[in-house]
N, C-alpha and C positions, 0 to 999 in steps of 0.2 A: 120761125114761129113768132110769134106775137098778138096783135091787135088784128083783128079782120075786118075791113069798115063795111063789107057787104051784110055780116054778123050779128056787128056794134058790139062783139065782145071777145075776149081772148077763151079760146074753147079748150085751154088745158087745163092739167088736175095742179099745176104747180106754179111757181112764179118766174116766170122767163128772166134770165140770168143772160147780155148781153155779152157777149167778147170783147174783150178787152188783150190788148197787145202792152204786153209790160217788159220785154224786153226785146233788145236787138244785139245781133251777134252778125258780124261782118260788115260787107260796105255798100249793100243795098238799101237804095235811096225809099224813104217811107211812101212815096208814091206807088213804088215798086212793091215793096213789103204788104198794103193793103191791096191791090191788084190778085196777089198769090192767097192771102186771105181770103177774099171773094169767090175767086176759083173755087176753095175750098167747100166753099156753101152751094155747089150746084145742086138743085133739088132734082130728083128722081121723078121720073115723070113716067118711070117705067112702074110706078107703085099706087098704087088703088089707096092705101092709107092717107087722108085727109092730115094733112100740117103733124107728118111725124117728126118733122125736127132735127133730120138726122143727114147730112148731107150725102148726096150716093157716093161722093169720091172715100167718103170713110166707111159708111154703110158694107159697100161692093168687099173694098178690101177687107175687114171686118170679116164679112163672108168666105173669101178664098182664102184667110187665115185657118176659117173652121174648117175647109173642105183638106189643106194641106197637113194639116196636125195629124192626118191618118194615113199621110203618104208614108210607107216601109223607109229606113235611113238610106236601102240599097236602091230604092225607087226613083225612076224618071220621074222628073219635075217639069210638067208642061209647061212654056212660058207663053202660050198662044193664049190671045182669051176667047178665041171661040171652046175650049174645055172647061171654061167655068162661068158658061153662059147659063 
């Protein structure tokens, strides 16, 4: 989310707060490290929501966290994601 130049304005209610990587832990090279970051920002293309901000790889799981917190403790745990499509 940000600046939209087709817009010429940023259409949120707040003030965009960029990422910032402030630490590293093991021996992946920061070329590497921002690559896995980037991953991270895929946008949802599966969602009608105009510039939510929310990337689908956190969005999704987000989601199958809420659908598993009502699974029984004795409960099958589907690991397929066509059950949480």
């Amino acid at each position: 989310m940000g600046f939209i130049p087709y817009l010429h304005t940023y259409p949120g209610s707040y003030i965009p707060e960029p990422w910032q990587i402030t630490d590293h832990h093991g021996e992946s090279a920061p070329k590497e490290l921002l690559r896995e970051v980037l991953s991270l920002t895929k946008m949802n293309v599966n969602n009608c929501t105009f510039a939510d901000g929310v990337p689908i790889t956190l969005s999704f799981s987000q989601k199958i966290g809420d659908i598993m917190k009502h699974i029984p403790e004795d409960g099958k745990v589907q690991s397929t994601y066509k059950f949480y499509m």
